[in-house]
mmCIF file as gemmi writes it, N, C-alpha and C atoms, coordinates in Angstrom:
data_model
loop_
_atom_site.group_PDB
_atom_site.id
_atom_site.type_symbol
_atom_site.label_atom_id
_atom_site.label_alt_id
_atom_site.label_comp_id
_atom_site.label_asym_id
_atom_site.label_entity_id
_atom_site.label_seq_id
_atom_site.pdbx_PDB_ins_code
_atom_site.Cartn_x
_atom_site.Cartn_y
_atom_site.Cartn_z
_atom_site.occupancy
_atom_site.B_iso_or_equiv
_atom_site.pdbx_formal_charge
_atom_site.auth_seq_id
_atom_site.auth_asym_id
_atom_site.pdbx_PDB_model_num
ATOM 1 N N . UNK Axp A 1 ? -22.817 -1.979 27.31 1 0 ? 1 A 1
ATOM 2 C CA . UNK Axp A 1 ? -23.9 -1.53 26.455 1 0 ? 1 A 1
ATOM 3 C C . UNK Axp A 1 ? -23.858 -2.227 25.106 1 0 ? 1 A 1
ATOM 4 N N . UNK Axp A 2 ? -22.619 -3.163 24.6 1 0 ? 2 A 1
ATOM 5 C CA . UNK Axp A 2 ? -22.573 -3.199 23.484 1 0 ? 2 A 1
ATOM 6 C C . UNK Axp A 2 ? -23.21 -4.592 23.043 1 0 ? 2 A 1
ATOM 7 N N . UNK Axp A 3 ? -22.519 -5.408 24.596 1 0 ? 3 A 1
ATOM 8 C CA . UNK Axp A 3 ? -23.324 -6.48 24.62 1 0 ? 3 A 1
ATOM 9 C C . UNK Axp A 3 ? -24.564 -6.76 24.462 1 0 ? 3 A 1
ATOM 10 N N . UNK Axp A 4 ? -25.505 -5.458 25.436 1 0 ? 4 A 1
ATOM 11 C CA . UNK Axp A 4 ? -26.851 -5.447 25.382 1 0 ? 4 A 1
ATOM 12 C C . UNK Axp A 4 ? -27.593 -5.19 24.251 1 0 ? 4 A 1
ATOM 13 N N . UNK Axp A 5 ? -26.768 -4.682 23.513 1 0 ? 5 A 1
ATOM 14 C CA . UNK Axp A 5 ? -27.7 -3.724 22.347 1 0 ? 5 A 1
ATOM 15 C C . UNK Axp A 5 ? -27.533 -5.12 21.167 1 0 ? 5 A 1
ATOM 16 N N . UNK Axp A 6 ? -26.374 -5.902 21.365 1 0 ? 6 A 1
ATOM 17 C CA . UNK Axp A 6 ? -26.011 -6.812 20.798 1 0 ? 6 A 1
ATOM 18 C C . UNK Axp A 6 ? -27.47 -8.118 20.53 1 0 ? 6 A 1
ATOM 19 N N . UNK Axp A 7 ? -27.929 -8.241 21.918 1 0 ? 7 A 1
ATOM 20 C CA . UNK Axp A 7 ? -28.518 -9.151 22.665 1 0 ? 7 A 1
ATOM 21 C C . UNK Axp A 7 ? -30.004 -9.096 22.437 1 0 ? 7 A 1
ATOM 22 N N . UNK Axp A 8 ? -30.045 -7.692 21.867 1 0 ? 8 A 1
ATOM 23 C CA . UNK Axp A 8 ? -31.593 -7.072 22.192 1 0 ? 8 A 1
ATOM 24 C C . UNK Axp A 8 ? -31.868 -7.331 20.735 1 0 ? 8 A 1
ATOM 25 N N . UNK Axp A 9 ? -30.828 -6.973 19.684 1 0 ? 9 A 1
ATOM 26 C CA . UNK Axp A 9 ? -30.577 -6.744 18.425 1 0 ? 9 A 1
ATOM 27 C C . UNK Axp A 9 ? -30.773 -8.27 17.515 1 0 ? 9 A 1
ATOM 28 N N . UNK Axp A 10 ? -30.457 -9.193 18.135 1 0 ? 10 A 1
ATOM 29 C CA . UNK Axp A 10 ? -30.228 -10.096 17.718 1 0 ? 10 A 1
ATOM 30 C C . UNK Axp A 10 ? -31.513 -10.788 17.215 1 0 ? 10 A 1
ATOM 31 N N . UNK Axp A 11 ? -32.662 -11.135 17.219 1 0 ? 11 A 1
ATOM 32 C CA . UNK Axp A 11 ? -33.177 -11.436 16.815 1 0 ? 11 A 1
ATOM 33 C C . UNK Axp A 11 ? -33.917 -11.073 15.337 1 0 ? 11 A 1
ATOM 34 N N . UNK Axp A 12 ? -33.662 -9.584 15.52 1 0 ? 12 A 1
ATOM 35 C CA . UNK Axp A 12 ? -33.785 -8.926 14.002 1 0 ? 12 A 1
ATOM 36 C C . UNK Axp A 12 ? -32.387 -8.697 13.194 1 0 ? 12 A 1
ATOM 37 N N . UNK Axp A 13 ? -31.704 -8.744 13.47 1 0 ? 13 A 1
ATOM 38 C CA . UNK Axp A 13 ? -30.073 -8.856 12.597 1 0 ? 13 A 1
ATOM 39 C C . UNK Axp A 13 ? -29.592 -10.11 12.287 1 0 ? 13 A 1
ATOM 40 N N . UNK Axp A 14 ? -29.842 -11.047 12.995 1 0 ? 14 A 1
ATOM 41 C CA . UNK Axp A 14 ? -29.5 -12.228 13.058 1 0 ? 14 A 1
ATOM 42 C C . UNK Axp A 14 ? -29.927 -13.049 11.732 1 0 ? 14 A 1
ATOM 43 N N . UNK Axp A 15 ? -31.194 -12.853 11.224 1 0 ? 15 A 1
ATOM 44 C CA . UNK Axp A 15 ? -31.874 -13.578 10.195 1 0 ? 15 A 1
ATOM 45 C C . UNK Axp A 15 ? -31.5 -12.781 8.984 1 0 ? 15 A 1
ATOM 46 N N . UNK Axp A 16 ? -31.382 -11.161 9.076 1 0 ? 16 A 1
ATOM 47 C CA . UNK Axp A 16 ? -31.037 -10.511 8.163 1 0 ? 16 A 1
ATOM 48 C C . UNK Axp A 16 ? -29.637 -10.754 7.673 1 0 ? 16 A 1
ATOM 49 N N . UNK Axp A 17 ? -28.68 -10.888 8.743 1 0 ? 17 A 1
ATOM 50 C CA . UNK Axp A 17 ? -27.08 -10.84 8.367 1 0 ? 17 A 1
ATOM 51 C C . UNK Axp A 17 ? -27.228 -12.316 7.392 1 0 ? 17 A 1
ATOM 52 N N . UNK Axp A 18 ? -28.088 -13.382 7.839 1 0 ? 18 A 1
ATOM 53 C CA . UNK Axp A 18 ? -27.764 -14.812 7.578 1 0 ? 18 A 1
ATOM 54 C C . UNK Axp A 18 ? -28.852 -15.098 6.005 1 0 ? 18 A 1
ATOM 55 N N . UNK Axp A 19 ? -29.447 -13.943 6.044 1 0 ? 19 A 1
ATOM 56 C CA . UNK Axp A 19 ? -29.921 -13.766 4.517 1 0 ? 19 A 1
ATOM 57 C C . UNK Axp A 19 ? -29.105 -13.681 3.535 1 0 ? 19 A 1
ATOM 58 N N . UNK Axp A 20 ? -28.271 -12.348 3.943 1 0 ? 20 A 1
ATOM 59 C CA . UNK Axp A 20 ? -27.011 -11.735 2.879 1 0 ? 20 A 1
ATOM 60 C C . UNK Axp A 20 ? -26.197 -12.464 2.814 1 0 ? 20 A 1
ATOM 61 N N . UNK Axp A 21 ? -25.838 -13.539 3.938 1 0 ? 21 A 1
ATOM 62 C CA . UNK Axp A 21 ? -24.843 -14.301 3.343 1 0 ? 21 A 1
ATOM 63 C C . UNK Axp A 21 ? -24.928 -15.238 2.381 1 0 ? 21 A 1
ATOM 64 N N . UNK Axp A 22 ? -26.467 -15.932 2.537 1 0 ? 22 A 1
ATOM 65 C CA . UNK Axp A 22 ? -26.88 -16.585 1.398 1 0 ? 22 A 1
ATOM 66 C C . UNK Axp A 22 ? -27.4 -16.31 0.085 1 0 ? 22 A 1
ATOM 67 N N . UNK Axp A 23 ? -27.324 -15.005 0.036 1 0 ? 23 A 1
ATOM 68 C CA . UNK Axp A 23 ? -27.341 -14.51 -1.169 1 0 ? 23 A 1
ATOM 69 C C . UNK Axp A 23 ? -26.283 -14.145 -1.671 1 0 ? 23 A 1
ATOM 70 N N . UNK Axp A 24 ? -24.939 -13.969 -0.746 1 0 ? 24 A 1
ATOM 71 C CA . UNK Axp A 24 ? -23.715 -13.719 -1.611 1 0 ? 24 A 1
ATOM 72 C C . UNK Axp A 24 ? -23.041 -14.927 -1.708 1 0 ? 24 A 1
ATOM 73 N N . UNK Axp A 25 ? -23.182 -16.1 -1.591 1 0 ? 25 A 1
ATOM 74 C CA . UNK Axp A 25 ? -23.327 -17.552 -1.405 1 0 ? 25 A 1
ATOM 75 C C . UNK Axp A 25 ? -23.416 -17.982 -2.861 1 0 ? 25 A 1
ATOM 76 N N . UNK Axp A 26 ? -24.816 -17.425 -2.789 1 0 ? 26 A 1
ATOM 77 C CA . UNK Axp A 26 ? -25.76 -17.652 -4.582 1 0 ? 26 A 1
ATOM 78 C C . UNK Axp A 26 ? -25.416 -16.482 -5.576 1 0 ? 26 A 1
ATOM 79 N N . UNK Axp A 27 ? -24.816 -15.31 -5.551 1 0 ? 27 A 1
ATOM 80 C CA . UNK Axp A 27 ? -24.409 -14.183 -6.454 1 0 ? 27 A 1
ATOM 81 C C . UNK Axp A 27 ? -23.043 -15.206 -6.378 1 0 ? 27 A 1
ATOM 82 N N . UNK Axp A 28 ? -21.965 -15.557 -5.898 1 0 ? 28 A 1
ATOM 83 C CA . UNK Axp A 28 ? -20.626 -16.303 -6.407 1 0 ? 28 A 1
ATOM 84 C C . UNK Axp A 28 ? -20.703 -17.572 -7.059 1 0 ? 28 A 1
ATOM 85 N N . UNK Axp A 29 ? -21.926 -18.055 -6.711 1 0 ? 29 A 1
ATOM 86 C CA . UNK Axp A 29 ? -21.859 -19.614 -7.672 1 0 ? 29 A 1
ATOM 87 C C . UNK Axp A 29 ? -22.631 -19.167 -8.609 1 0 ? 29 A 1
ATOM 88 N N . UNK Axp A 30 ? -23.082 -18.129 -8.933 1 0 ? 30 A 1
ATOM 89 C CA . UNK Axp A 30 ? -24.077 -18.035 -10.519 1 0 ? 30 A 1
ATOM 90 C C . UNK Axp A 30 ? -23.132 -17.372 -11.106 1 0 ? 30 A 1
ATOM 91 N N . UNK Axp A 31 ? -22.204 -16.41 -10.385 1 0 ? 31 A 1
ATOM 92 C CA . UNK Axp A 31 ? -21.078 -15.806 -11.712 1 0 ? 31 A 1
ATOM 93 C C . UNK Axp A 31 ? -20.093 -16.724 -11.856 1 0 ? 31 A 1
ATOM 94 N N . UNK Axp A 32 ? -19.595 -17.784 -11.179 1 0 ? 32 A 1
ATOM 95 C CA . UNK Axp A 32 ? -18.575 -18.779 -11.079 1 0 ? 32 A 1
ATOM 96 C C . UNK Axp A 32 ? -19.072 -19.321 -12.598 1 0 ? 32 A 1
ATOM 97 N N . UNK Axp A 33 ? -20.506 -19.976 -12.178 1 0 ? 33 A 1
ATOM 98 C CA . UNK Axp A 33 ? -20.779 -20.697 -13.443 1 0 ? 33 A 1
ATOM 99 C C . UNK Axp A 33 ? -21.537 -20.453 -14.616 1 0 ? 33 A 1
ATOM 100 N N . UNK Axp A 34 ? -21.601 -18.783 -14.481 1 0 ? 34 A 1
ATOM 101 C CA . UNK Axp A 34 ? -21.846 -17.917 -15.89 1 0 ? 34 A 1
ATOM 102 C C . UNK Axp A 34 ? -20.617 -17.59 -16.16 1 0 ? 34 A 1
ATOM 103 N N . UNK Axp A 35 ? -19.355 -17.607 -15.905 1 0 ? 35 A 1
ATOM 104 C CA . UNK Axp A 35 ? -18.17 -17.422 -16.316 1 0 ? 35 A 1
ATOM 105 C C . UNK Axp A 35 ? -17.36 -18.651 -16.767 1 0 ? 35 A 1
ATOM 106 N N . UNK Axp A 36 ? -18.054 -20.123 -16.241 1 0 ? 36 A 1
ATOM 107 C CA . UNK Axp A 36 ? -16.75 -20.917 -16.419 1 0 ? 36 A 1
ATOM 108 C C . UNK Axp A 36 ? -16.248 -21.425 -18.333 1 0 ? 36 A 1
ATOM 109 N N . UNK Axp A 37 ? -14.932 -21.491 -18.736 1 0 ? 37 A 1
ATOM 110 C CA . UNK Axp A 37 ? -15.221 -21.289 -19.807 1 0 ? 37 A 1
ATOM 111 C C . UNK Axp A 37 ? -15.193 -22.433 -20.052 1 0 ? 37 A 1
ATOM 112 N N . UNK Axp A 38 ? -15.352 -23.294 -19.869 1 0 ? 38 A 1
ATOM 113 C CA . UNK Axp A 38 ? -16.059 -24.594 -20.62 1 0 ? 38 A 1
ATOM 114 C C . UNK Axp A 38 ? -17.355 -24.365 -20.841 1 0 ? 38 A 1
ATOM 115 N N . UNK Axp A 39 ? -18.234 -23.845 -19.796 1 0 ? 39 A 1
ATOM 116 C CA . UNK Axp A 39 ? -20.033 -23.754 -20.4 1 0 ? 39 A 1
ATOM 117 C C . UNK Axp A 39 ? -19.806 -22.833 -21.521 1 0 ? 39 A 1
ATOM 118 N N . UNK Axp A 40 ? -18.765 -21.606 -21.819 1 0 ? 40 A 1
ATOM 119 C CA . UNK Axp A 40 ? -18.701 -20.718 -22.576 1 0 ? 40 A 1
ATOM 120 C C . UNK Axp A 40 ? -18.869 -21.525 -23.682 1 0 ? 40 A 1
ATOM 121 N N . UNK Axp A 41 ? -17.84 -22.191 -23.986 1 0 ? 41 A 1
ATOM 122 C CA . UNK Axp A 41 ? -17.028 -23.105 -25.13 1 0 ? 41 A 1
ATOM 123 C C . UNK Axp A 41 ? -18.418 -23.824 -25.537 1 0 ? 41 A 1
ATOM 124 N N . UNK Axp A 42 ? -19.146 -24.877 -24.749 1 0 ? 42 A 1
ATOM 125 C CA . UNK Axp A 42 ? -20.076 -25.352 -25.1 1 0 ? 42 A 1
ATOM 126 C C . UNK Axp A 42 ? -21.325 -24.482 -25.677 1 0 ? 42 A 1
ATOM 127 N N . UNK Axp A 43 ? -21.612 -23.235 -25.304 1 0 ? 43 A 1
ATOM 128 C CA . UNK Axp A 43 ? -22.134 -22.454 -25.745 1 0 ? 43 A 1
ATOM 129 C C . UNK Axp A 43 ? -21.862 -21.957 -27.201 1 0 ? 43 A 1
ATOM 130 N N . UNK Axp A 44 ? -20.83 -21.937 -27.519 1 0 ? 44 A 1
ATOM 131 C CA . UNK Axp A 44 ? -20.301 -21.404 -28.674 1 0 ? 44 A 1
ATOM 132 C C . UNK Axp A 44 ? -20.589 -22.839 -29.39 1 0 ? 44 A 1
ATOM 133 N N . UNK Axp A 45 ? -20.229 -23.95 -29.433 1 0 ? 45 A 1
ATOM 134 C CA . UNK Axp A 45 ? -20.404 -24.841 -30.397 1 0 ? 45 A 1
ATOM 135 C C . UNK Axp A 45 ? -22.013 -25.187 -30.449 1 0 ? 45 A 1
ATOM 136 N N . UNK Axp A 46 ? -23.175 -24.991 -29.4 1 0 ? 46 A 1
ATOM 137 C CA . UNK Axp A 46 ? -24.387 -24.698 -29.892 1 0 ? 46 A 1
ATOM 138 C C . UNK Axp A 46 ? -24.877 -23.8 -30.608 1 0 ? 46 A 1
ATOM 139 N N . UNK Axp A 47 ? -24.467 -22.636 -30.684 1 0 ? 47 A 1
ATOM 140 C CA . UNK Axp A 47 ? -23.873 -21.367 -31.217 1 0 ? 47 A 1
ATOM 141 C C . UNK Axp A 47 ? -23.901 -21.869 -32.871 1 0 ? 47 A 1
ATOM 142 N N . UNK Axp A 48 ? -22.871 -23.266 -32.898 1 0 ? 48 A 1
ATOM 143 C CA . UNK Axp A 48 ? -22.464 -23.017 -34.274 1 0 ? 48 A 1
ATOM 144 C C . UNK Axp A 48 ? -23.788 -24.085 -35.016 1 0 ? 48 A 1
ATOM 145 N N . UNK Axp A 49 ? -24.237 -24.704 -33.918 1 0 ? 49 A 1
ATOM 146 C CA . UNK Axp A 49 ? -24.839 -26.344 -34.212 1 0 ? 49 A 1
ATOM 147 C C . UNK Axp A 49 ? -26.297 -25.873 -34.78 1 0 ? 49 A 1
ATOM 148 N N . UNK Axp A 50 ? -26.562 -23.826 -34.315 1 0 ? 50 A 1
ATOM 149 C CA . UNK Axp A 50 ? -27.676 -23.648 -35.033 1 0 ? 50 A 1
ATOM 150 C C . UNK Axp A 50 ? -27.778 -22.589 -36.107 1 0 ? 50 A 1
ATOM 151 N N . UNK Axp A 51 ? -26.692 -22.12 -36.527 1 0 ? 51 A 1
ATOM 152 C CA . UNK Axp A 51 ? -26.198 -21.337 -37.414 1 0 ? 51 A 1
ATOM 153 C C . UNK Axp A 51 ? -26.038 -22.666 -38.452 1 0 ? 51 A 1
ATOM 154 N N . UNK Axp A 52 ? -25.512 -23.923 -38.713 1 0 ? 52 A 1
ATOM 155 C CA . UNK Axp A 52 ? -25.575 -25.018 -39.826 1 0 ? 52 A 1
ATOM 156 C C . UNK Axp A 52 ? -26.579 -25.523 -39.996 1 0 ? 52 A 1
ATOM 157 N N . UNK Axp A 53 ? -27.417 -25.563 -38.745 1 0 ? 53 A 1
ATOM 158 C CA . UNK Axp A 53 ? -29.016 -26.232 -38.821 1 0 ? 53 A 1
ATOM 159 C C . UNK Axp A 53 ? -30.156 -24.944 -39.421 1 0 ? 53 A 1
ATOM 160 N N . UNK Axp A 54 ? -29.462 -23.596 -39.715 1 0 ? 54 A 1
ATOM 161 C CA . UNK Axp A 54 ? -30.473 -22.329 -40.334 1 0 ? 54 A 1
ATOM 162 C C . UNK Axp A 54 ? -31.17 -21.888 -39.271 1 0 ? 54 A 1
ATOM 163 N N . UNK Axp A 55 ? -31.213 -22.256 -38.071 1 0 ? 55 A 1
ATOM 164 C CA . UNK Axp A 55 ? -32.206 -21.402 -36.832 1 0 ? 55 A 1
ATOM 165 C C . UNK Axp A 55 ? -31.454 -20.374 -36.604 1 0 ? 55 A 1
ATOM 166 N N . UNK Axp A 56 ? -30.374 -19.882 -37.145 1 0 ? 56 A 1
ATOM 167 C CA . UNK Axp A 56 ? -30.06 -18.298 -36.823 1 0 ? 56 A 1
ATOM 168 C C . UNK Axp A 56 ? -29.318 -17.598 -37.956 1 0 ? 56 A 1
ATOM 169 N N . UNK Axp A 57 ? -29.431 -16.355 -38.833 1 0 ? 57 A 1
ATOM 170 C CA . UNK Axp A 57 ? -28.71 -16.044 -39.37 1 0 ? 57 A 1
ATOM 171 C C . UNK Axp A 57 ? -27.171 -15.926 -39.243 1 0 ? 57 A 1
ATOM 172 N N . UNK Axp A 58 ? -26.214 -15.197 -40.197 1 0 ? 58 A 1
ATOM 173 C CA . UNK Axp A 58 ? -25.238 -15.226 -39.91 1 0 ? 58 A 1
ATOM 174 C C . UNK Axp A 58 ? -24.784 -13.608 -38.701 1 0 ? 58 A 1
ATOM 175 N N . UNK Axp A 59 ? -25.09 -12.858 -39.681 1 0 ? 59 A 1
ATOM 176 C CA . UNK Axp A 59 ? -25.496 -11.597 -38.407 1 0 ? 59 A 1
ATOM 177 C C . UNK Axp A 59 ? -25.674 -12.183 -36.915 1 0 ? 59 A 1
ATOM 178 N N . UNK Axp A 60 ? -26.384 -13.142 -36.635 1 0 ? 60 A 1
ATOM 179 C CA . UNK Axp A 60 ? -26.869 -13.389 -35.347 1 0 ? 60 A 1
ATOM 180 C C . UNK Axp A 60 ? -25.8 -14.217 -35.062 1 0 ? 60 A 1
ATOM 181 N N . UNK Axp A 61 ? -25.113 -14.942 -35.49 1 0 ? 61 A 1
ATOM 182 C CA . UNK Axp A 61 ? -23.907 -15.995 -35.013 1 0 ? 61 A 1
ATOM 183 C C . UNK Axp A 61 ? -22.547 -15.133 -34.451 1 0 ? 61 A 1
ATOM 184 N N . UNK Axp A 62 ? -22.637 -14.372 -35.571 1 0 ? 62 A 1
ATOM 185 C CA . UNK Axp A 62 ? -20.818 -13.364 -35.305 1 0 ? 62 A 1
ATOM 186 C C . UNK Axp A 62 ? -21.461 -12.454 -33.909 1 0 ? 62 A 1
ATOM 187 N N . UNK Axp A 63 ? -22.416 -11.74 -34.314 1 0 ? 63 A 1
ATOM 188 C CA . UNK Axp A 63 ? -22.97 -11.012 -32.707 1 0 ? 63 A 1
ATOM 189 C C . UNK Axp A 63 ? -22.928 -11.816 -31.627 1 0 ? 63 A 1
ATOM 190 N N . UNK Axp A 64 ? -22.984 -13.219 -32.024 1 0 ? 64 A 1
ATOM 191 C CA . UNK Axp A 64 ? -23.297 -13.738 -30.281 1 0 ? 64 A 1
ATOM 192 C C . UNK Axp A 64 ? -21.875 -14.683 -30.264 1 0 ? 64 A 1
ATOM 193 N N . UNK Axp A 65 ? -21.055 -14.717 -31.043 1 0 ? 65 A 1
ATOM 194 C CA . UNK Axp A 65 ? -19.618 -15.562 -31.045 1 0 ? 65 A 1
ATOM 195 C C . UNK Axp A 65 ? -19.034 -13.967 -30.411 1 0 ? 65 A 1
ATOM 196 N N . UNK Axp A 66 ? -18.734 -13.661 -30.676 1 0 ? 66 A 1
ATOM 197 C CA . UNK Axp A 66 ? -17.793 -12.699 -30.263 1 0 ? 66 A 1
ATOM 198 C C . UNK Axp A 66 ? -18.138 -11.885 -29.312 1 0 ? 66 A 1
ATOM 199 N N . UNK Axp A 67 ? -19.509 -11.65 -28.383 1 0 ? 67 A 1
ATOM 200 C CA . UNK Axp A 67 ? -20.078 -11.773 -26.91 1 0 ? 67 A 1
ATOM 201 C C . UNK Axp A 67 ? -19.318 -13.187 -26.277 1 0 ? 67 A 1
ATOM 202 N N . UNK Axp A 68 ? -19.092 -14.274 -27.002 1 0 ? 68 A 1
ATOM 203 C CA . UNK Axp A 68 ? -19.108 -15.225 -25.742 1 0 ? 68 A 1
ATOM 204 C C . UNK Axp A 68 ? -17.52 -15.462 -26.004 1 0 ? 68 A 1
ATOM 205 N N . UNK Axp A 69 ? -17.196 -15.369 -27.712 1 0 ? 69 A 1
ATOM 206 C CA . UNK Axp A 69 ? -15.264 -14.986 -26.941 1 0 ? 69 A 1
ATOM 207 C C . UNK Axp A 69 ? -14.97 -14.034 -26.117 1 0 ? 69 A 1
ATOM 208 N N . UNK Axp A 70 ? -15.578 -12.923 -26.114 1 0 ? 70 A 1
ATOM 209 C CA . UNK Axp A 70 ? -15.249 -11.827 -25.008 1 0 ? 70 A 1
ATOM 210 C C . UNK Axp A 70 ? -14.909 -12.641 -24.106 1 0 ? 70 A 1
ATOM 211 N N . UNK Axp A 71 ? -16.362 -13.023 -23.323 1 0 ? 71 A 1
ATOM 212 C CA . UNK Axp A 71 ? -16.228 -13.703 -22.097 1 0 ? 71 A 1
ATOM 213 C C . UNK Axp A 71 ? -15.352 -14.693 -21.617 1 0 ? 71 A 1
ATOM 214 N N . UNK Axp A 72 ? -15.055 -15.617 -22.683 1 0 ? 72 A 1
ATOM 215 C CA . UNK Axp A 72 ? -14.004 -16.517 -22.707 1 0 ? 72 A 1
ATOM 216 C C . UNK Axp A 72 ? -12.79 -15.758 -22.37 1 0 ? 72 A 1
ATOM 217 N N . UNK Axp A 73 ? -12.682 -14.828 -23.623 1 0 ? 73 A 1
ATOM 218 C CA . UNK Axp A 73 ? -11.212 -14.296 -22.832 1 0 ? 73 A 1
ATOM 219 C C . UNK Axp A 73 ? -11.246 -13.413 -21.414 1 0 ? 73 A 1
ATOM 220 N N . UNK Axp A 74 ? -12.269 -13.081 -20.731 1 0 ? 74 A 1
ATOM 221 C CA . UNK Axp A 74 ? -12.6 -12.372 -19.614 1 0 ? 74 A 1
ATOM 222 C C . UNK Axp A 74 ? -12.527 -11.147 -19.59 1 0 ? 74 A 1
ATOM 223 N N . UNK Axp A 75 ? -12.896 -10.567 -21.03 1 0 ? 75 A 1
ATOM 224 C CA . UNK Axp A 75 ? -13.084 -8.881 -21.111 1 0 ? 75 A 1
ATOM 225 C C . UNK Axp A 75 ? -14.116 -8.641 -21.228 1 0 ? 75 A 1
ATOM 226 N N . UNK Axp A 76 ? -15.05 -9.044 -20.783 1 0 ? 76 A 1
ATOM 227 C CA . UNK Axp A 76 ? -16.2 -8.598 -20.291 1 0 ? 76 A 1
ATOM 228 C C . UNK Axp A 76 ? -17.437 -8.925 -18.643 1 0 ? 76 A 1
């Protein structure tokens, strides 16, 4: 029976199971490379490149430096 139900099943599980995998495929490479800390790092020195150029206050620099050291250090 298990076979059959297997057999019968398959055409609607089959595309579904092979969905989820490609979406947990694409959920591990978008946190891989929203986490890696080199993009962090580079982030932070754009971070700084517009805080000297005046496109962001200072308020807005320390709020978003110390969101992306979090992350750097992986406490968040």
């Amino acid at each position: 029976m298990g076979l059959l139900r297997t057999l019968l099943t398959l055409p609607i599980k089959g595309p579904v199971d092979g969905t989820l995998w490609v979406a947990r495929k694409i959920e591990e490479a978008a946190d891989k490379e929203l986490n890696d800390p080199a993009a962090l790092r580079k982030s932070l020195a754009a971070l700084e490149t517009q805080l000297l150029a005046g496109a962001i206050t200072e308020e807005e620099y320390d709020e978003a430096e110390t969101h992306l050291l979090l992350r750097i250090k992986g406490q968040t």
